[in-house]
N, C-alpha and C positions, 0 to 999 in steps of 0.2 A: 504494500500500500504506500502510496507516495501522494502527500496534498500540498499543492501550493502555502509557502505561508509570506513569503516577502522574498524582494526584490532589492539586493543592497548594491545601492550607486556611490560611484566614489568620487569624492569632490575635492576641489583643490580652495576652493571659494565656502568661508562662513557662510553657514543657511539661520533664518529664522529658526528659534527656539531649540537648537543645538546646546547637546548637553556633553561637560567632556568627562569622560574616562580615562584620566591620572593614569591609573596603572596600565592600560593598555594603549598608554598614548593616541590615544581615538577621541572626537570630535564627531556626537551621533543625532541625527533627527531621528529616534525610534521609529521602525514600524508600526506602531502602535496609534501615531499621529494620523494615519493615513488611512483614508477609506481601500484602501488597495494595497496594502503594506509595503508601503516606499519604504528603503530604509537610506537616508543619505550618511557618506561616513569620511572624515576629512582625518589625513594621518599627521601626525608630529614627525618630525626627524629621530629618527632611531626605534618608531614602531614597530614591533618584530611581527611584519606582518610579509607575505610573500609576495615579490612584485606584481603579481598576476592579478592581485585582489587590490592592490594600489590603482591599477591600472584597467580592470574590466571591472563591468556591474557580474554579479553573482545573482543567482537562482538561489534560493532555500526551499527544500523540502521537507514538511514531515513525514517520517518514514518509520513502521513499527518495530524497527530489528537495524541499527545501524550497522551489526557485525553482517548482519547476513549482505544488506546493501554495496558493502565495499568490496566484496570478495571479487577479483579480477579487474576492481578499478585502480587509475591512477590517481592515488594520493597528494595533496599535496598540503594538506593538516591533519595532521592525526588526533581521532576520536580525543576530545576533552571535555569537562566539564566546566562552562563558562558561569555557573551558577548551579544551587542545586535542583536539580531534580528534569536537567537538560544534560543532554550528550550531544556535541557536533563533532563533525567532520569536513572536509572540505576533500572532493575529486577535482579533477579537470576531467571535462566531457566535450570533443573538437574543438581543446584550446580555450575551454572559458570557466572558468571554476563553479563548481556547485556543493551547494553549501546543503549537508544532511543533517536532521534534527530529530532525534528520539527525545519523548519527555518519558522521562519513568515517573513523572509527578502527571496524573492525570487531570489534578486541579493547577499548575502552573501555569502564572498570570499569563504568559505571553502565549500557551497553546488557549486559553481562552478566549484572549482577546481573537485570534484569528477562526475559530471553531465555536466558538461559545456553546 
């Protein structure tokens, strides 16, 4: 099972209502903003982020099984927990990153907000 949940765009330009993220040197309009889950994301210098995702917009999926998902794809973030009760990953799929989301919290604010 695979649902649409947001669409993260990368900016070089401050957006309205951008919230930053110290620790992961990130600069974010949440998807959560957006009737259609834009997500815009503006980086610092020395964001450990991979050029691919500096440089293209990303897909996000939710997906019920992130291990089973990756089996035979190309990596290019490996499965982490960016809060609890979220697991991501990031592939490349012809050169453009897509970004995988398992939630083992079935009440997690951000699969709510896109699924309610």
């Amino acid at each position: 099972m695979r649902r649409y949940h947001h669409l993260g765009i990368p900016t070089t330009e401050p957006r309205p209502g951008e919230s930053h993220l110290a620790k992961h040197k990130v600069f974010i309009v949440g998807h959560e903003k957006s009737e259609y889950g834009l997500e815009w994301m503006r980086f610092e210098e020395g964001a450990n982020v991979p050029d691919l995702i500096r440089r293209m917009p990303h897909v996000a999926f939710e997906v019920g099984d992130l291990d089973a998902e990756l089996v035979g794809k190309e990596l290019l973030i490996a499965p982490n927990s960016p809060s609890p009760g979220v697991r991501v990953a990031f592939i490349v799929e012809s050169g453009m990153p897509i970004e995988l989301m398992e939630f083992t919290d079935p009440h997690h604010p951000a699969r709510l907000h896109r699924f309610g």
